[in-house]
PyMOL Python script that loads the backbone (N, CA, C, O; Angstrom):
from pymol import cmd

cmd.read_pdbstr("""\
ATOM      1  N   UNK A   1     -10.407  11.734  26.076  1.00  0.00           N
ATOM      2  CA  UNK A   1      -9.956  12.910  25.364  1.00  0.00           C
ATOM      3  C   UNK A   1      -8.719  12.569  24.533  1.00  0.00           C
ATOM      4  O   UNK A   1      -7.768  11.968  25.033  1.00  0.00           O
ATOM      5  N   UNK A   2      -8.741  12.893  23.482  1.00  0.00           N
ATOM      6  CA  UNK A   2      -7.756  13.042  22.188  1.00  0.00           C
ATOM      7  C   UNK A   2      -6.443  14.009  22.385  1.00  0.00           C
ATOM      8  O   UNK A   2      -6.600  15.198  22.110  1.00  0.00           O
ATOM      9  N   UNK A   3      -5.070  13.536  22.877  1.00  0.00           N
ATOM     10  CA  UNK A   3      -4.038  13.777  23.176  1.00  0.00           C
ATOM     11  C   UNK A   3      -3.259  14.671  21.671  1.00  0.00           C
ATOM     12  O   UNK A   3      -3.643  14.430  20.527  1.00  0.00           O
ATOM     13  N   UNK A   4      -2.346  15.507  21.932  1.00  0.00           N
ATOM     14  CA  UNK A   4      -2.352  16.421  20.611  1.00  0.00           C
ATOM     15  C   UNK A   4      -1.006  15.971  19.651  1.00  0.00           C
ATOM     16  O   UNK A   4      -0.469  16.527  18.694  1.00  0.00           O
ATOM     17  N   UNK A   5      -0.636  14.298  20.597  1.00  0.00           N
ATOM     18  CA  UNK A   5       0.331  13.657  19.538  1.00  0.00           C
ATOM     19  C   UNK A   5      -0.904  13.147  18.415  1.00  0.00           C
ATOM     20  O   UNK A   5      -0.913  13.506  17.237  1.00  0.00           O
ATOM     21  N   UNK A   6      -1.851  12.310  18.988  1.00  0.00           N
ATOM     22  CA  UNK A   6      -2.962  11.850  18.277  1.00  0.00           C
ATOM     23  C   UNK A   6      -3.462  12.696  17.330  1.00  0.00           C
ATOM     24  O   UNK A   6      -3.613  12.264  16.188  1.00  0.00           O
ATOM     25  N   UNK A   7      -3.909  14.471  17.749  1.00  0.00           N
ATOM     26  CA  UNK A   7      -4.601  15.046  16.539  1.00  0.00           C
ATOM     27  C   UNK A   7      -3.129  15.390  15.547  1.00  0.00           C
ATOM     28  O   UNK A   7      -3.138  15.637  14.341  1.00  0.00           O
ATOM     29  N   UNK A   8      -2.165  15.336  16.261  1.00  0.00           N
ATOM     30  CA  UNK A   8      -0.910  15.730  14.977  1.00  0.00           C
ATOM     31  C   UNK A   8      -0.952  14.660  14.066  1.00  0.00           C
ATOM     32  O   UNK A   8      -0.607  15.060  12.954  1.00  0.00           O
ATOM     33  N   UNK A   9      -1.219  13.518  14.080  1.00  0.00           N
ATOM     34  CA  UNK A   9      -1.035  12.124  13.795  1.00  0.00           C
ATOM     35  C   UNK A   9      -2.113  11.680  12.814  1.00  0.00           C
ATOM     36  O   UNK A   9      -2.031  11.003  11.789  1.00  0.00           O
ATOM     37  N   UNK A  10      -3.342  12.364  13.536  1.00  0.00           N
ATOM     38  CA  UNK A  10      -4.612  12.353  12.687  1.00  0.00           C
ATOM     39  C   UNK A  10      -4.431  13.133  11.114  1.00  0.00           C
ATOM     40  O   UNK A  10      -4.907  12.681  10.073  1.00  0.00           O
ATOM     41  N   UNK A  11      -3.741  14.220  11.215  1.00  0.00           N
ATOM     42  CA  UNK A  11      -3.568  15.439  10.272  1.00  0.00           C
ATOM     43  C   UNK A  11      -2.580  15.544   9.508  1.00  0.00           C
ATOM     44  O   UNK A  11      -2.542  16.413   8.636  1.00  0.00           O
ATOM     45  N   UNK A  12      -1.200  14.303   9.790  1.00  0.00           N
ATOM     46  CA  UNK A  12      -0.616  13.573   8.811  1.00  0.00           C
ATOM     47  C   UNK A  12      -1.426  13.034   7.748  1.00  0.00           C
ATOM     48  O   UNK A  12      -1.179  13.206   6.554  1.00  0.00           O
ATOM     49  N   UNK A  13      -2.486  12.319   8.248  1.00  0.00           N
ATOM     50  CA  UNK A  13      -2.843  10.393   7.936  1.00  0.00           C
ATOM     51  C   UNK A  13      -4.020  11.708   6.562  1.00  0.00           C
ATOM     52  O   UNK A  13      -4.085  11.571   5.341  1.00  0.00           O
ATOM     53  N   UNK A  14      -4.499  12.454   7.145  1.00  0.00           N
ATOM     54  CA  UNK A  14      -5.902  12.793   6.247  1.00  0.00           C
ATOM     55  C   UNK A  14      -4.942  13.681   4.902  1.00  0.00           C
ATOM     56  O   UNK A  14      -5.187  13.585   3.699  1.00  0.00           O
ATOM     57  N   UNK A  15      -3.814  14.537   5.543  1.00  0.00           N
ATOM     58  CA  UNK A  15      -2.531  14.770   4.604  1.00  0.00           C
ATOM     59  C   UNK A  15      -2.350  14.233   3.772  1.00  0.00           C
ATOM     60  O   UNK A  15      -2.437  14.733   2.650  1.00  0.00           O
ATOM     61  N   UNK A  16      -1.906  12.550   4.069  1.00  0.00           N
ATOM     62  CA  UNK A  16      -1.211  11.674   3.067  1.00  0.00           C
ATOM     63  C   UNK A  16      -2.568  11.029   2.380  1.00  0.00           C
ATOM     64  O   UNK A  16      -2.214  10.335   1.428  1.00  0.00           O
ATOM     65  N   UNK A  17      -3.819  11.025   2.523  1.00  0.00           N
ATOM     66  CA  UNK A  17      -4.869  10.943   1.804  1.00  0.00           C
ATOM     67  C   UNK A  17      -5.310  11.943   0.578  1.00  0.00           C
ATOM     68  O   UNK A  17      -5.691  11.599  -0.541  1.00  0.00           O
ATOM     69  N   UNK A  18      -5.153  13.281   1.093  1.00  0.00           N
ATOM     70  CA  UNK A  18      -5.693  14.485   0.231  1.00  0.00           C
ATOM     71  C   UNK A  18      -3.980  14.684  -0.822  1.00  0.00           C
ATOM     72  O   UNK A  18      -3.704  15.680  -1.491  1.00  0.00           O
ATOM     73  N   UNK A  19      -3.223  13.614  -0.687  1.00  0.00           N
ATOM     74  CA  UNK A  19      -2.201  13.970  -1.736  1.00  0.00           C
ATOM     75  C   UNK A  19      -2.421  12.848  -2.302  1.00  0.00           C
ATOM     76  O   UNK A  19      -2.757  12.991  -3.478  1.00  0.00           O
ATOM     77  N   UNK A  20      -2.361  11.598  -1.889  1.00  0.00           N
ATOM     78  CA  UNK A  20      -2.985  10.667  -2.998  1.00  0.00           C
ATOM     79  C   UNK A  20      -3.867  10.946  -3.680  1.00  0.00           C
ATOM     80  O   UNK A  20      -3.895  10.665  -4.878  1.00  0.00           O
ATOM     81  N   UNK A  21      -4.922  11.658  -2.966  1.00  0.00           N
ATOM     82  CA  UNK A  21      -6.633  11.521  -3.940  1.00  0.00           C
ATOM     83  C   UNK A  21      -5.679  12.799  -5.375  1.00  0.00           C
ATOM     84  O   UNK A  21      -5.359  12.608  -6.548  1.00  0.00           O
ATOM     85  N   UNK A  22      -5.566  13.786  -4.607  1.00  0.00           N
ATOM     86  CA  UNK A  22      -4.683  14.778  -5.767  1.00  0.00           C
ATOM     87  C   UNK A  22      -4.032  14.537  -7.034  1.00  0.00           C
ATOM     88  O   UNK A  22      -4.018  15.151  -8.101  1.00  0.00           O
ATOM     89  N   UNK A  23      -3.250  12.983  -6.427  1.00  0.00           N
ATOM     90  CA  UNK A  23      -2.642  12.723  -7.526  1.00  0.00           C
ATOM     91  C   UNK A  23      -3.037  11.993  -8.025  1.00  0.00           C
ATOM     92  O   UNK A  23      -2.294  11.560  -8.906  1.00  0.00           O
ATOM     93  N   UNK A  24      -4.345  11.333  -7.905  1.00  0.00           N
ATOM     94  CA  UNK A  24      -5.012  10.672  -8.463  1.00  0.00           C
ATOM     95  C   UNK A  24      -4.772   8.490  -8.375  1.00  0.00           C
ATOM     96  O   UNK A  24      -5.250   7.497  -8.925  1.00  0.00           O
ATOM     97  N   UNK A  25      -3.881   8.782  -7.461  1.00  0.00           N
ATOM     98  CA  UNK A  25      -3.512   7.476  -6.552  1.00  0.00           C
ATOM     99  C   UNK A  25      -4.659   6.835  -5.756  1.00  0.00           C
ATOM    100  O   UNK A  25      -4.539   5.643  -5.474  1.00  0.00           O
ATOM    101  N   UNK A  26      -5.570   7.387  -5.431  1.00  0.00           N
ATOM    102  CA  UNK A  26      -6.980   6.936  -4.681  1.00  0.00           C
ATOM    103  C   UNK A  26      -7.275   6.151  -5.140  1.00  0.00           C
ATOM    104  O   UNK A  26      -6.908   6.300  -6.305  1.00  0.00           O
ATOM    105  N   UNK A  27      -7.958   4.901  -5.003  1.00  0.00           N
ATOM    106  CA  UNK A  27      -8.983   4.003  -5.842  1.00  0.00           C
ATOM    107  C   UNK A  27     -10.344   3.660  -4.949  1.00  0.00           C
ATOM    108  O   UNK A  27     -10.316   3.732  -3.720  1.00  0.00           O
ATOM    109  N   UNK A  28     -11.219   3.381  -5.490  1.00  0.00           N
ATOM    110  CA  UNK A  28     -12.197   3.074  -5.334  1.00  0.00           C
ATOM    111  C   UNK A  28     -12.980   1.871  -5.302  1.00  0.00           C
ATOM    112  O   UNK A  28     -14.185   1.675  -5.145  1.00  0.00           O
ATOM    113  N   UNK A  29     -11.911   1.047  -5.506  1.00  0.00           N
ATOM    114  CA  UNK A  29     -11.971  -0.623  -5.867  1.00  0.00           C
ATOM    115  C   UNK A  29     -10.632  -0.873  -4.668  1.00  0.00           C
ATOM    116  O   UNK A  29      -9.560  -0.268  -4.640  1.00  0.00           O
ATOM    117  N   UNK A  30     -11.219  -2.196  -3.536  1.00  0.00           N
ATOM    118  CA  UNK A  30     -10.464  -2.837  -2.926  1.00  0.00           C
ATOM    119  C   UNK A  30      -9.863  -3.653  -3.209  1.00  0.00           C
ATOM    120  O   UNK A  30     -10.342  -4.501  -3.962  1.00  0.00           O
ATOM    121  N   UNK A  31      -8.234  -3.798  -2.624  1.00  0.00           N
ATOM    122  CA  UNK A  31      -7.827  -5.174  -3.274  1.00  0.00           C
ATOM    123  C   UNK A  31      -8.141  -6.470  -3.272  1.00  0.00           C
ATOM    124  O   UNK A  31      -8.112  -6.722  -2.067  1.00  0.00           O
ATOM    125  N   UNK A  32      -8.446  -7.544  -3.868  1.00  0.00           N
ATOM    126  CA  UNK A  32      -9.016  -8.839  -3.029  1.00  0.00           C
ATOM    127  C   UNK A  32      -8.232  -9.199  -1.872  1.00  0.00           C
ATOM    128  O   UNK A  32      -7.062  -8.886  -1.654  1.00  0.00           O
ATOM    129  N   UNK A  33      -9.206 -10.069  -0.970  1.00  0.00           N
ATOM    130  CA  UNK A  33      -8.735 -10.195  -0.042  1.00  0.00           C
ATOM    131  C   UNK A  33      -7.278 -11.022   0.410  1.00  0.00           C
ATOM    132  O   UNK A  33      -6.555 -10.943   1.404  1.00  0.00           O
ATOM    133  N   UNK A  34      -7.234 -11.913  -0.937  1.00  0.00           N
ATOM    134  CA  UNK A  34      -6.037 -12.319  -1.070  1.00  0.00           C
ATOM    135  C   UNK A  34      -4.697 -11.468  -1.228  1.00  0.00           C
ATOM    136  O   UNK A  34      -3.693 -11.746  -0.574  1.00  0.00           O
ATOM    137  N   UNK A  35      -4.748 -10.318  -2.219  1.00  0.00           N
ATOM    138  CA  UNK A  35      -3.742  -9.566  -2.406  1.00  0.00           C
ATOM    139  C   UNK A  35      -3.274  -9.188  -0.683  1.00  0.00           C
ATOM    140  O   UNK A  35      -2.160  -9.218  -0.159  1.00  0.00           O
ATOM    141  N   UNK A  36      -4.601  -8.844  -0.116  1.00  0.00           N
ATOM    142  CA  UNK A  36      -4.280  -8.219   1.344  1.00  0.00           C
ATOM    143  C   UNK A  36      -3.760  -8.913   1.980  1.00  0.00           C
ATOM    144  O   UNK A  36      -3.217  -8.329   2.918  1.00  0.00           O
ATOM    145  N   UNK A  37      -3.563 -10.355   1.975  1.00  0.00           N
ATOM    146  CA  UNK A  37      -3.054 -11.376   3.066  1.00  0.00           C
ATOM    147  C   UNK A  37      -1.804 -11.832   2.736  1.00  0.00           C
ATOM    148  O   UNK A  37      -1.350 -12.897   3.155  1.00  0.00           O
ATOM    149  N   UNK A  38      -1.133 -10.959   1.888  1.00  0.00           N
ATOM    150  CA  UNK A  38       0.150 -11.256   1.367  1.00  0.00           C
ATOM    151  C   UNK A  38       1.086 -11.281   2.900  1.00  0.00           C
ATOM    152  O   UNK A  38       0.726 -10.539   3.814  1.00  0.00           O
ATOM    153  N   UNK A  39       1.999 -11.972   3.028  1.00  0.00           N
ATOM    154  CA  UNK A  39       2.995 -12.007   4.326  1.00  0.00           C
ATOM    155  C   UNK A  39       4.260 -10.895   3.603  1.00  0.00           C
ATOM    156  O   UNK A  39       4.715 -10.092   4.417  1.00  0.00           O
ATOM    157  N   UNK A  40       4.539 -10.853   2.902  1.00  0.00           N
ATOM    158  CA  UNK A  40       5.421 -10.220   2.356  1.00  0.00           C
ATOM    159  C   UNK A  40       5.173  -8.480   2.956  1.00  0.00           C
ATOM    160  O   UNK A  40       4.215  -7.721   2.817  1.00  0.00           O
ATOM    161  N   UNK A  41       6.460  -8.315   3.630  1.00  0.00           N
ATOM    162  CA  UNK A  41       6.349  -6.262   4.002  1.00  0.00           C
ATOM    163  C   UNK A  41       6.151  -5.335   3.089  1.00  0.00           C
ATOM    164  O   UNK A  41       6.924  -5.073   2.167  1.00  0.00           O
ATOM    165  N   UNK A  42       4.888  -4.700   3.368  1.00  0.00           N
ATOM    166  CA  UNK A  42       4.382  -3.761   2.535  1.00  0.00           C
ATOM    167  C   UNK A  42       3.338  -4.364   1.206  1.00  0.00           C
ATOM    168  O   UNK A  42       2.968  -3.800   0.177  1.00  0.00           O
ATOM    169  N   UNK A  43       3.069  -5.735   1.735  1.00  0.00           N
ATOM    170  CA  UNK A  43       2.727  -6.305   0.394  1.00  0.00           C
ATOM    171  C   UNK A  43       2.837  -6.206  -0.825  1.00  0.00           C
ATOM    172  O   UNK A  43       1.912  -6.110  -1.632  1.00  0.00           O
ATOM    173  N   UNK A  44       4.064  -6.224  -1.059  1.00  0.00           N
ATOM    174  CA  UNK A  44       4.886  -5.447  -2.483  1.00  0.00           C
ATOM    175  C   UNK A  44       4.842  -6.745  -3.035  1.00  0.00           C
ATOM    176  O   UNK A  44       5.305  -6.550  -4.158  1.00  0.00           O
ATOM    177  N   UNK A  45       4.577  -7.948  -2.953  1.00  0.00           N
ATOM    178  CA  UNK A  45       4.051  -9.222  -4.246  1.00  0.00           C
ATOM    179  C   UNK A  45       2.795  -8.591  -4.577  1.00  0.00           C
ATOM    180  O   UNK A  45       2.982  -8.304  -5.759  1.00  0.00           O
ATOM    181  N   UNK A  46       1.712  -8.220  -4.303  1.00  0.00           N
ATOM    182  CA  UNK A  46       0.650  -8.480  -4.328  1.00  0.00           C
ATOM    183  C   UNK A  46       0.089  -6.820  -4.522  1.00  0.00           C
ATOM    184  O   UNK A  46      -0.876  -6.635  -5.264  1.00  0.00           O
ATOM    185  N   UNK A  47       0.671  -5.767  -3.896  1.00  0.00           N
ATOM    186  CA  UNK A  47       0.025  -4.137  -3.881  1.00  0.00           C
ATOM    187  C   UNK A  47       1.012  -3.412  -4.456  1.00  0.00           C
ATOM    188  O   UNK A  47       2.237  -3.511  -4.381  1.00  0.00           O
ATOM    189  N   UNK A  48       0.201  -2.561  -5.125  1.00  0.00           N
ATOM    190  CA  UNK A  48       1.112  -1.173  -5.393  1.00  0.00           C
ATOM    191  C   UNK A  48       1.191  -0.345  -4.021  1.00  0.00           C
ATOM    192  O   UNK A  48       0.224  -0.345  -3.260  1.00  0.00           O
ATOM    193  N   UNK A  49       2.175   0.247  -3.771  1.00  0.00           N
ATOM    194  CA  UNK A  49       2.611   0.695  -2.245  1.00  0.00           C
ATOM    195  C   UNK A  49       1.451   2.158  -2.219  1.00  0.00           C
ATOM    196  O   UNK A  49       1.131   2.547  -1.095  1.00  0.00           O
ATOM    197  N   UNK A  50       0.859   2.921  -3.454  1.00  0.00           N
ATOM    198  CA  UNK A  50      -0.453   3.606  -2.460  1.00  0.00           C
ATOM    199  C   UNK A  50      -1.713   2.572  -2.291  1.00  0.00           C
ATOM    200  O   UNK A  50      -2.420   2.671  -1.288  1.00  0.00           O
ATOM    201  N   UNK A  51      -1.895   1.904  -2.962  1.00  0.00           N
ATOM    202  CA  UNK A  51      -3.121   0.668  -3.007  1.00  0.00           C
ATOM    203  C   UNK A  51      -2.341   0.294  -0.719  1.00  0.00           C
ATOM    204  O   UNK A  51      -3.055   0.309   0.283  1.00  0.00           O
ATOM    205  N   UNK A  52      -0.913   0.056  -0.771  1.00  0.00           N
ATOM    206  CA  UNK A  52      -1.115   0.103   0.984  1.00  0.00           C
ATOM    207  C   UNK A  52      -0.959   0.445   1.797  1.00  0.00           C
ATOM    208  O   UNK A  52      -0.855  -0.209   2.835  1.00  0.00           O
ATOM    209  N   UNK A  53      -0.852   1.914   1.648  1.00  0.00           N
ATOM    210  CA  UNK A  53      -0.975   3.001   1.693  1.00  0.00           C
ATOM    211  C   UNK A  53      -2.216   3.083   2.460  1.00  0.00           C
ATOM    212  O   UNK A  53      -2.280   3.315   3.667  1.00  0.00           O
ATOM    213  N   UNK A  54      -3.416   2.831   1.492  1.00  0.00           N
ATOM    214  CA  UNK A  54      -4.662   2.995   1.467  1.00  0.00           C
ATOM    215  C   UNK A  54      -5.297   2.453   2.035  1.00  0.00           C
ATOM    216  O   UNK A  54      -6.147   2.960   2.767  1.00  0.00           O
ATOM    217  N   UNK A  55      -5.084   1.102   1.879  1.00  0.00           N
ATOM    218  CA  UNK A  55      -5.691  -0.158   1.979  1.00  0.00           C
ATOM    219  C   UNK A  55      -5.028  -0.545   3.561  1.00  0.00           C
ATOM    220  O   UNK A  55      -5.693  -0.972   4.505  1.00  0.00           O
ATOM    221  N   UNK A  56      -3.960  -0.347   3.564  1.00  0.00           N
ATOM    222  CA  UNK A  56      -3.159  -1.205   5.202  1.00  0.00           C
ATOM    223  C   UNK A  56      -2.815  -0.426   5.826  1.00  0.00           C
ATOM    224  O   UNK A  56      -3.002  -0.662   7.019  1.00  0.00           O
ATOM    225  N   UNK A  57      -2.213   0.772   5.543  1.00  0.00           N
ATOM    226  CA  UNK A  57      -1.555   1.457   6.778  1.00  0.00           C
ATOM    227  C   UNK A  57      -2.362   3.138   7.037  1.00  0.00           C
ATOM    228  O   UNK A  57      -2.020   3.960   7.888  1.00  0.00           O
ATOM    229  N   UNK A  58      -3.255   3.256   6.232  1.00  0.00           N
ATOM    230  CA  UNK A  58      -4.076   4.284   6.694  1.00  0.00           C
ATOM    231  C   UNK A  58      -4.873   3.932   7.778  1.00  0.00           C
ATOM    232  O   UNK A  58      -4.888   4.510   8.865  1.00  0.00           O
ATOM    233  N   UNK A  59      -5.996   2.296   7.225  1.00  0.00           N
ATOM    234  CA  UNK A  59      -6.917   1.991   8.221  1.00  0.00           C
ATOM    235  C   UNK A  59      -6.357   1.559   8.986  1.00  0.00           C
ATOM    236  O   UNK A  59      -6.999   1.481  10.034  1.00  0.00           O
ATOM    237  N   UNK A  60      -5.331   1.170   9.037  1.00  0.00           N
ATOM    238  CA  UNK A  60      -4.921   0.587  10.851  1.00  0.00           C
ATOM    239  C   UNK A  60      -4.143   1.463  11.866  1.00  0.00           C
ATOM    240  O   UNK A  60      -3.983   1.148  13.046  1.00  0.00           O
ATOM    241  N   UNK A  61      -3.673   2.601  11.285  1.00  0.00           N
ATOM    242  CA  UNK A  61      -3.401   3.945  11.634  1.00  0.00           C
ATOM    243  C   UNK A  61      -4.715   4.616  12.452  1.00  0.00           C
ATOM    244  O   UNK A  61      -4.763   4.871  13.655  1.00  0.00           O
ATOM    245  N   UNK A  62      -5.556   4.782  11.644  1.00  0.00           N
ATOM    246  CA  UNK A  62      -6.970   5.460  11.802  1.00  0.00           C
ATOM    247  C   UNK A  62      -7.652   4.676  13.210  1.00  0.00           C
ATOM    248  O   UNK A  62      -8.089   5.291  14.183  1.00  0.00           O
ATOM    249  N   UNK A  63      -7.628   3.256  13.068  1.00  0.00           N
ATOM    250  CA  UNK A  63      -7.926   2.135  13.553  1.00  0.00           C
ATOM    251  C   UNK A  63      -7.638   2.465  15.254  1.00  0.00           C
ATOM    252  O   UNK A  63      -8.347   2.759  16.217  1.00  0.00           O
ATOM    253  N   UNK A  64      -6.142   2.226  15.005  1.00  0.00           N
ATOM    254  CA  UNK A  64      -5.315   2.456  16.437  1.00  0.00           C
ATOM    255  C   UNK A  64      -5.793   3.498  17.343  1.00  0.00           C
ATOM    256  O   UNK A  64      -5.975   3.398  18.556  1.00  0.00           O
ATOM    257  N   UNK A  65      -6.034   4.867  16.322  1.00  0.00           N
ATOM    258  CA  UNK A  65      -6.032   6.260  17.266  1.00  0.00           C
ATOM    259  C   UNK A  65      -7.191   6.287  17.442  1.00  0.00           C
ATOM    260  O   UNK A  65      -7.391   6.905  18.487  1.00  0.00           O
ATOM    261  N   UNK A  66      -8.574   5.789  16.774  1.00  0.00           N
ATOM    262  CA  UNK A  66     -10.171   5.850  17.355  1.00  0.00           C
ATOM    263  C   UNK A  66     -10.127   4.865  18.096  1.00  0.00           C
ATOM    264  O   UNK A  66     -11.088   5.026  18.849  1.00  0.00           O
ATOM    265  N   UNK A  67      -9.489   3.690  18.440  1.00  0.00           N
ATOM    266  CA  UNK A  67      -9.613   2.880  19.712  1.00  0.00           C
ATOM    267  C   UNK A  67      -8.922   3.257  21.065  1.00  0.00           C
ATOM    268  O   UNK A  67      -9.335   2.873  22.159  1.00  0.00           O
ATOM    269  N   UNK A  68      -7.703   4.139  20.849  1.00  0.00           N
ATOM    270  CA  UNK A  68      -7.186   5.001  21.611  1.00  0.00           C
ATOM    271  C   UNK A  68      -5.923   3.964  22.233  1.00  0.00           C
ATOM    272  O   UNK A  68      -5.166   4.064  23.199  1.00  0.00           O
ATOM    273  N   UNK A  69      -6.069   3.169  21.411  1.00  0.00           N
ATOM    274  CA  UNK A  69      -4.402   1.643  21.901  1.00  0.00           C
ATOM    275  C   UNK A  69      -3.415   2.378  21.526  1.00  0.00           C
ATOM    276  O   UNK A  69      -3.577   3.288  20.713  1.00  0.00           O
ATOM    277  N   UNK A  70      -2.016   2.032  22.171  1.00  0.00           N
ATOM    278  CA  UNK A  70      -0.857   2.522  22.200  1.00  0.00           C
ATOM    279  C   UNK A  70      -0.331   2.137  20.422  1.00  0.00           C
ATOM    280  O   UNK A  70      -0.785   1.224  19.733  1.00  0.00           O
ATOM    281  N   UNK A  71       0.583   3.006  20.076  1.00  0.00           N
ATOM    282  CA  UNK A  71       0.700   2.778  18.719  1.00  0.00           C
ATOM    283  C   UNK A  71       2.180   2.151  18.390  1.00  0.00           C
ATOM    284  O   UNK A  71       3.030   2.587  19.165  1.00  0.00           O
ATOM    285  N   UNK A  72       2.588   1.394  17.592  1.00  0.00           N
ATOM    286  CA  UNK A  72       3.938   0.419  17.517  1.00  0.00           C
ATOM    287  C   UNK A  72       5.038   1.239  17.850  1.00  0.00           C
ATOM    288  O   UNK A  72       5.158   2.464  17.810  1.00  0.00           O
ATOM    289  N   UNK A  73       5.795   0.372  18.174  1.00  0.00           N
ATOM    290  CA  UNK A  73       7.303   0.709  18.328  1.00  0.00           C
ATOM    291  C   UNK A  73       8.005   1.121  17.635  1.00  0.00           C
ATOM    292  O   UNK A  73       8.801   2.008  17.943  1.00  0.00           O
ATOM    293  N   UNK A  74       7.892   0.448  16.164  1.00  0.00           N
ATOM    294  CA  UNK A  74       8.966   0.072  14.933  1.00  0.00           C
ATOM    295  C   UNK A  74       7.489   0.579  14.027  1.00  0.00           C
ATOM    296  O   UNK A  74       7.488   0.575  12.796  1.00  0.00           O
TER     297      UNK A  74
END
""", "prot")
cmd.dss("prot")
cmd.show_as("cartoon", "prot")
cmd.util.cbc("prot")
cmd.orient("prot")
């Protein structure tokens, strides 16, 4: 069962989606996989910060709370 930090958490994440798509920040094209393997925080060589947004910290957000693993510290 789905704890109601999780559905608050869920209803951020779909939030900060339905204001990107709004503003027209969404894309529909992934970054290559290289851009994604940037070491750099936030992959700011390589992404525009909604491209990781989108791309890195939605799905591993999403990721975390349908596997039901404890979520970071920092």
């Amino acid at each position: 069962m789905i704890d109601q930090q999780s559905v608050e958490i869920i209803d951020a994440l779909n939030q900060l989606e339905v204001g990107l798509r709004d503003l027209g920040l969404w894309s529909d094209e992934r970054p290559t996989a290289e851009a994604l393997a940037s070491t750099l925080p936030f992959c700011y060589d390589t992404l525009e910060l909604e491209q990781w947004l989108q791309f890195v910290f939605l799905g591993r957000m999403r990721e975390i709370l349908e596997q039901g693993d404890r979520l970071p510290d920092s």
